[in-house]
KEKE-3310 file (N, C-alpha, C; in steps of 0.2 Angstrom, whole numbers, plus 5000, padded with zeros to 4 digits):
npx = (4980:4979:4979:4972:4979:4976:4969:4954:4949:4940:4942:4949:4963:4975:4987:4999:5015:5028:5040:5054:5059:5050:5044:5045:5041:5024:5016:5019:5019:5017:5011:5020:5032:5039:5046:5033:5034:5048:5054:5056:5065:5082:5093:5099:5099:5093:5081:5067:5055:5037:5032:5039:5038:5027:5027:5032:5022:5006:4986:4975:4960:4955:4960:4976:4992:5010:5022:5033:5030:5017:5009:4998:4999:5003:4992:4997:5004:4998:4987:4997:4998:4988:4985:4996:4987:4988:4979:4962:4950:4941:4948:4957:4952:4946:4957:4963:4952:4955:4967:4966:4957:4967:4975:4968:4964:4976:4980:4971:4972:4985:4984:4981:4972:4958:4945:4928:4931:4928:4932:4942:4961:4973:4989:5004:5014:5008:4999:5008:5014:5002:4997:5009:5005:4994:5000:5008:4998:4993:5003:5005:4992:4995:5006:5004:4994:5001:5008:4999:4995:5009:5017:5027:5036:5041:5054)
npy = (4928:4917:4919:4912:4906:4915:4930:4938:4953:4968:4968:4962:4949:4943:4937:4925:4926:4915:4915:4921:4925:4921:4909:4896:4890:4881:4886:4899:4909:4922:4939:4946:4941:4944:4939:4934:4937:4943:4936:4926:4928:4922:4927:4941:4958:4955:4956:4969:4961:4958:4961:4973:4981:4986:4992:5006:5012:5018:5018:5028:5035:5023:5019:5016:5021:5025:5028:5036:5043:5046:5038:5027:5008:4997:4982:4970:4970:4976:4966:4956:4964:4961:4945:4946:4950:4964:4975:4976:4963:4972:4984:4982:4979:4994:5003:4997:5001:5012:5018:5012:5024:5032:5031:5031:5044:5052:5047:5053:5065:5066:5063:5052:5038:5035:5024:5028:5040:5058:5071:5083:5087:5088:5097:5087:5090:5097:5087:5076:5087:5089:5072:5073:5083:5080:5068:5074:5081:5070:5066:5077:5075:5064:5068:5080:5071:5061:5073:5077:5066:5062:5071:5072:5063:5072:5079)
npz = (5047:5032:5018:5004:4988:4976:4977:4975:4970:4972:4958:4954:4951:4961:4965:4972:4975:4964:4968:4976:4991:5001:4997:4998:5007:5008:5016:5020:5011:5003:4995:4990:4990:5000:5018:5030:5045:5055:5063:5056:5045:5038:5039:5048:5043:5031:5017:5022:5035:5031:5043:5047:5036:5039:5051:5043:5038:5039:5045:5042:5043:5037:5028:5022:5022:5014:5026:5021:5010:5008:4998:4992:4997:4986:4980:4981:4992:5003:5004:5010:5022:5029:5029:5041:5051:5053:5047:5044:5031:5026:5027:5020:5007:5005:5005:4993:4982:4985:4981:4968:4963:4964:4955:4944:4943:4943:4930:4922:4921:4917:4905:4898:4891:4900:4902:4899:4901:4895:4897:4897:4897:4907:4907:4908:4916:4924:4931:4937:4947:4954:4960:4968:4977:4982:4988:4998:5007:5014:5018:5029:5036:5043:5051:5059:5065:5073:5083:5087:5096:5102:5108:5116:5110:5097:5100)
capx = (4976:4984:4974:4972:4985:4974:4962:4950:4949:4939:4940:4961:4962:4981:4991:5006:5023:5029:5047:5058:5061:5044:5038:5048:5036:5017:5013:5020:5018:5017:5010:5026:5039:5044:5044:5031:5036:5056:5056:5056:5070:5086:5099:5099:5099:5092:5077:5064:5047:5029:5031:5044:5036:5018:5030:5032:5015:5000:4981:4974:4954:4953:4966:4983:4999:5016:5024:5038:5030:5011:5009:4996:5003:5002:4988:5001:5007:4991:4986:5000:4995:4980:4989:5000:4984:4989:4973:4957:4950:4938:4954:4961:4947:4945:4963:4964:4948:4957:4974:4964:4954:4971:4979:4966:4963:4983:4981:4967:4975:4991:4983:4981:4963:4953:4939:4922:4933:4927:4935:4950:4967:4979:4997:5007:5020:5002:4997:5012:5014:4995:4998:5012:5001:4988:5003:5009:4994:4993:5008:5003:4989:4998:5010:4998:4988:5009:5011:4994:4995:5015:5018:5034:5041:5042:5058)
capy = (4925:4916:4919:4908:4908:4921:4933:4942:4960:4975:4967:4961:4945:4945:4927:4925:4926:4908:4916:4925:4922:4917:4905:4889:4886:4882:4888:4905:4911:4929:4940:4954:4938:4943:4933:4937:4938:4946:4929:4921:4929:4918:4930:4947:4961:4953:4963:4968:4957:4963:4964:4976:4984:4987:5001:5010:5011:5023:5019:5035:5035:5017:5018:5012:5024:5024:5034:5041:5049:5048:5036:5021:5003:4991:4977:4964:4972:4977:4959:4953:4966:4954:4940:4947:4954:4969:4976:4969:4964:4977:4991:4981:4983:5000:5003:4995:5003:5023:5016:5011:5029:5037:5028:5032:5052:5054:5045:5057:5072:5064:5064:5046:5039:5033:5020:5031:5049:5060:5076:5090:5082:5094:5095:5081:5091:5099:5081:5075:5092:5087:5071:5075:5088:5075:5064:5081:5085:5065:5066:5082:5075:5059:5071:5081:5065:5059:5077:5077:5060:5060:5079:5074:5061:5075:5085)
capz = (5043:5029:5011:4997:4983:4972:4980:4970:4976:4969:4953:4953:4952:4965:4965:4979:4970:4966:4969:4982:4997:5005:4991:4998:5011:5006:5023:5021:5002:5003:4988:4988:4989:5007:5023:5034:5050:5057:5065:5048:5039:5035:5042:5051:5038:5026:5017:5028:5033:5030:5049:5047:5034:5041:5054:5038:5037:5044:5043:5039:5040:5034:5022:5022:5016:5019:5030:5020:5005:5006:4993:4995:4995:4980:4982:4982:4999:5006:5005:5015:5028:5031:5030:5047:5055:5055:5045:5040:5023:5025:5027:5012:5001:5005:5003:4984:4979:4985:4975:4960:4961:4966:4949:4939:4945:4940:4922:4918:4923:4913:4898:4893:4890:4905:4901:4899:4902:4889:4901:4894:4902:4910:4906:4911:4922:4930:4934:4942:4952:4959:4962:4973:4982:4984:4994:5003:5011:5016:5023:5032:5039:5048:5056:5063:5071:5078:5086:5094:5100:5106:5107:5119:5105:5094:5101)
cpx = (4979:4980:4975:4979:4984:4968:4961:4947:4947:4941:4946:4960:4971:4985:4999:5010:5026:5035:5049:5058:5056:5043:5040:5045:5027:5013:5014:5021:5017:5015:5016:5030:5043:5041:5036:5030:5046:5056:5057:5061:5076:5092:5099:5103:5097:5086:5072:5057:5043:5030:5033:5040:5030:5023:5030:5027:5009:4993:4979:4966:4950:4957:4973:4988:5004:5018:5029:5036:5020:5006:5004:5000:4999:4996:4990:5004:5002:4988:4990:5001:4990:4985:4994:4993:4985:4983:4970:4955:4945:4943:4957:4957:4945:4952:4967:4959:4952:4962:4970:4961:4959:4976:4974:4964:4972:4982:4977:4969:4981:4992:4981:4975:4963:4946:4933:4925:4932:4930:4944:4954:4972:4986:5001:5013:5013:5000:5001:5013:5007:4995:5003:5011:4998:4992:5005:5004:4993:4997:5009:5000:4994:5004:5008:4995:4995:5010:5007:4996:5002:5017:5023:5041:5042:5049:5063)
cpy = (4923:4915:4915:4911:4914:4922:4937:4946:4966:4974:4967:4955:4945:4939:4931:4922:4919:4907:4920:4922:4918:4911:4898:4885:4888:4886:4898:4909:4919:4931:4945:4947:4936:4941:4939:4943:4941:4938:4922:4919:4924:4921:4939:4953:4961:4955:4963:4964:4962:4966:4971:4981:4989:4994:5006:5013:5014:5021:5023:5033:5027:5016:5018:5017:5022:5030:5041:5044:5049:5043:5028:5012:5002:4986:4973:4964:4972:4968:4954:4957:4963:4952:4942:4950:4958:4976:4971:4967:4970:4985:4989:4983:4992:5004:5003:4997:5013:5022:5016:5017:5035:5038:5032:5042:5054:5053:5048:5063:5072:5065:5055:5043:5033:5031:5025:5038:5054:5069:5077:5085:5089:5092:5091:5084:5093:5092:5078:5080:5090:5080:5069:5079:5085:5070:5068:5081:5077:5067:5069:5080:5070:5063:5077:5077:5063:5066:5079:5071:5057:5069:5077:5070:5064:5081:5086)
cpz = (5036:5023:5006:4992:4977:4978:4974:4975:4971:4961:4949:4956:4956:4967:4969:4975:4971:4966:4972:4987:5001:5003:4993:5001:5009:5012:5024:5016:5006:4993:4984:4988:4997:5012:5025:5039:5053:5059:5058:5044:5040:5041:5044:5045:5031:5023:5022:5025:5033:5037:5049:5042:5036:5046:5050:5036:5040:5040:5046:5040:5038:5028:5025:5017:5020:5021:5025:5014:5004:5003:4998:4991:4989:4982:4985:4991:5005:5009:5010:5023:5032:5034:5038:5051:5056:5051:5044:5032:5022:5022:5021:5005:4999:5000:4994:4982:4979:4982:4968:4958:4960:4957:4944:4938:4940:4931:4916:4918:4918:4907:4893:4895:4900:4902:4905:4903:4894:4892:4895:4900:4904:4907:4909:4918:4928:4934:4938:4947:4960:4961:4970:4979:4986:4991:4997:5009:5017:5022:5029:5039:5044:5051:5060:5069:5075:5082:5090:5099:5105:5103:5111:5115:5100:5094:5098)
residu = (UNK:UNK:UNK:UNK:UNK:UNK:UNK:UNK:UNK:UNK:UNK:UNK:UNK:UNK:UNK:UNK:UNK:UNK:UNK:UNK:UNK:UNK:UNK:UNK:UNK:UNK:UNK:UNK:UNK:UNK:UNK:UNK:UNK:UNK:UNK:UNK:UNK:UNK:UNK:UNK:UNK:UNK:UNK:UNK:UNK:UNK:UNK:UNK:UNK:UNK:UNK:UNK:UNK:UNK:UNK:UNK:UNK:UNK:UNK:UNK:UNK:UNK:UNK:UNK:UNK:UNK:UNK:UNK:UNK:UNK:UNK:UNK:UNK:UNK:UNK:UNK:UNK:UNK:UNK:UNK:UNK:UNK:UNK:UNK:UNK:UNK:UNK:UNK:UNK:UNK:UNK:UNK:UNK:UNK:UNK:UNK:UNK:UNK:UNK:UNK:UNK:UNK:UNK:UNK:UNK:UNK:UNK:UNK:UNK:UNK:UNK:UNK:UNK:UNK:UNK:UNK:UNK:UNK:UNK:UNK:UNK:UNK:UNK:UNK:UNK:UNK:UNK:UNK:UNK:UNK:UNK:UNK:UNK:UNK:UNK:UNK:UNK:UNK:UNK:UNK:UNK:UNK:UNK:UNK:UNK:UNK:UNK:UNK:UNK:UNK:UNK:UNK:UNK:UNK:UNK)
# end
């Protein structure tokens, strides 16, 4: 499904990059810059597509992380998950409302103001610590759900 030039999401408005490599074709704008699809790209090696990307990638619950540290995508990227069918806009919505809860959780804990937080802040090394807990336990969980589900691609 190939989405308009700005979506309005959770209350972000999100415009498709009018530069990189994607941007040359009207037909295939992308909001991260990159092609699409592998079959898209220019020359073998060249960086990877959303396609390519989305492997990187485990939904979780209804939420969208990456594989390799926990961490939820950016909007920008999440939106060109749609765009490949590879989630829906519901799983994106979701997805950028637990990013902007996950942002705003870390920047109260940081110490720096949060709009209507009136909350004691924690030390900034304790904040980082707890967000990286937060992506730990993540990560935790999806290799878990990979060792029930392929218990012999685990050896």
């Amino acid at each position: 499904m190939i989405l308009a030039n700005t979506v309005e999401i959770n209350g972000q408005s999100i415009n498709k990059e009018r530069f990189g490599f994607a941007a040359t074709d009207d037909n295939y704008k992308t909001f991260t810059g990159d092609v699409l699809f592998t079959s898209q790209k220019a020359k073998k090696g060249w960086s990877q597509s959303i396609e390519e990307k989305f492997n990187d990638a485990k939904v979780l619950g209804g939420i969208v992380y990456w594989k390799s540290n926990g961490a939820i995508p950016f909007a920008d990227m999440i939106l060109d998950f749609v765009q490949i069918d590879a989630i829906s806009m519901d799983v994106a919505e979701a997805t950028i409302t637990a990013r902007q809860k996950d942002d705003e959780n870390f920047w109260k804990e940081y110490g720096l103001p949060v709009e209507g937080d009136t909350s004691g802040t924690k030390t900034k090394n304790e904040a980082v610590r707890r967000a990286f807990e937060r992506r730990d336990e993540v990560k935790a969980r999806m290799q878990r759900i990979e060792i029930v589900k392929n218990p012999m691609d685990r050896r």
